[in-house]
N, C-alpha and C positions, 0 to 999 in steps of 0.2 A: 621433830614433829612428835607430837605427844600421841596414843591410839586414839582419844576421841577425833584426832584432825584426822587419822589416819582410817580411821572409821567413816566419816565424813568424804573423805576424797573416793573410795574404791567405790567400786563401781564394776556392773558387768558389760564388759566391750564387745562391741558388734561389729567392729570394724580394725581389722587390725594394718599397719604397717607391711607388706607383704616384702619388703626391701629391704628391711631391720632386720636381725637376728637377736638371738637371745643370748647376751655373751654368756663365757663357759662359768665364768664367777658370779654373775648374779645367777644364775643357775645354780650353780652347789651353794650359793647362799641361803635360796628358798629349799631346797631339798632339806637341807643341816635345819632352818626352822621346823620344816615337816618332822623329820627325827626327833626334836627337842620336845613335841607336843605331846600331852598327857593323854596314858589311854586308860584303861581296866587294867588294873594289877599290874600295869607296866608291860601287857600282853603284846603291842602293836601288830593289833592282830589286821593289818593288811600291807600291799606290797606297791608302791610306785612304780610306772613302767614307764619311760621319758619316751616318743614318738618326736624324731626331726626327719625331716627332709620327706622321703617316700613314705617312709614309713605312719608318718603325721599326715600324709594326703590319704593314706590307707583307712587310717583311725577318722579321720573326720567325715570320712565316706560313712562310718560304720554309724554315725551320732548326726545326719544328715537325711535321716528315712521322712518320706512324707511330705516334703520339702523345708524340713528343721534344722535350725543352724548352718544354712548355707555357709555363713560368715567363719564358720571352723575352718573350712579350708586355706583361708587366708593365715591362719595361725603359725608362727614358725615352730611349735610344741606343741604338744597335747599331753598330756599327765594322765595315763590311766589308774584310778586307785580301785585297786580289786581287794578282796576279801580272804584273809589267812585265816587259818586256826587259831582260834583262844591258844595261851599257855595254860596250863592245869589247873591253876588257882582263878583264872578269867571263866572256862568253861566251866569251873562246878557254880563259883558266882549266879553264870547265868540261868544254869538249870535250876538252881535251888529259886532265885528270883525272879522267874520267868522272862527276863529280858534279855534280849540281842543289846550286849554292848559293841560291837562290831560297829554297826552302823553310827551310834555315837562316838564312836573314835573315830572313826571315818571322817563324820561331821568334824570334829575337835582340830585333827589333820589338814581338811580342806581350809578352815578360817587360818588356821597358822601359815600354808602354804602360799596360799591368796593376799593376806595383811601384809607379809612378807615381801613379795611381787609389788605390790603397791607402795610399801616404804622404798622399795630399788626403783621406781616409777614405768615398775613391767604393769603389764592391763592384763585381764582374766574372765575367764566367765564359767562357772560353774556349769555344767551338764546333766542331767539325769535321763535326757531323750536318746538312748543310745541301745546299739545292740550286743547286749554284752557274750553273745556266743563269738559274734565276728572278731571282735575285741578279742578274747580269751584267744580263740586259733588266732591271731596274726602276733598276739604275743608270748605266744604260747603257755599262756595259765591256765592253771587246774581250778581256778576259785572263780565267781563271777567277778568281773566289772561292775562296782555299785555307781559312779561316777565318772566324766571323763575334765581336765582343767584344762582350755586351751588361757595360753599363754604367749605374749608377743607385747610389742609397743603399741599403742592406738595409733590410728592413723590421723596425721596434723592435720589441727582443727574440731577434731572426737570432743564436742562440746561435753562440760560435768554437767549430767541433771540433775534436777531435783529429784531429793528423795523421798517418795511417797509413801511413808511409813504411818502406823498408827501413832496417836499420841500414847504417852504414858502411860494415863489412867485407863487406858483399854487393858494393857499388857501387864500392871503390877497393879496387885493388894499385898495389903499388909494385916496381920493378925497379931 
């Protein structure tokens, strides 16, 4: 499968498989892609934290406020990606350029993690409704939580929708 197929097929799942698990190998498959992903200066300035069994009932409590992402709890994983330290050459970067590359590597990590999940034919759904102090204590990190990945198989029959995207000419010019 080439990426635009694999761009094409993912998708964020609502409903997961609660009887599946996530084997241990397409697990450290996605992981090794997360590693592999470009950040600032080679900084990876943040840290993955895997959530199974209690501990992923825990986390999907914490990213369930209001009544949001019920569907997390059905997840057999959760990926929390929190935020490290620039290395030396990333933070003077940032300060002299005014920008948080953290968050873009962040970003950068989540698509590699996720495309990855989807070529092993795991399902995903990106998070940013969560609490990231709950997060921090129950996995005990000193950094925020920017994101949380649940991860799992869809559950048979998890129709592919249509993708409701802009066209082209909205999103590029050319000079």
């Amino acid at each position: 499968m080439d990426f635009l197929e694999l761009a094409k097929l993912r998708q964020s799942c609502r409903s997961y498989d609660e009887n599946r698990d996530v084997e241990p190998e397409k697990l450290a498959a996605i992981l090794e892609a997360g590693r592999l992903s470009p950040s600032a200066c080679n900084s990876q300035p943040y840290h993955i934290t895997v959530c199974r069994g209690e501990k992923a009932r825990q986390a999907a409590a914490a990213v369930s406020g209001m009544g949001m992402n019920k569907f997390a709890a059905q997840a057999p994983v959760l990926l929390l990606l929190s935020e490290e330290d620039y290395n030396k050459s990333a933070a003077l970067g940032a300060k002299l350029k005014k920008n948080d590359y953290r968050s873009l590597d962040i970003g950068i990590l989540t698509a590699y993690l996720t495309s990855e999940a989807a070529s092993l034919g795991l399902s995903t759904c990106i998070l940013g409704w969560l609490d990231s102090e709950k997060l921090q204590s129950l996995a005990g990190l000193k950094h925020p939580v920017r994101l949380v990945i649940t991860l799992g198989y869809a559950k048979e029959g998890d129709p592919l929708r249509e993708k409701k995207r802009k066209e082209l000419s909205e999103l590029v010019s050319e000079l």
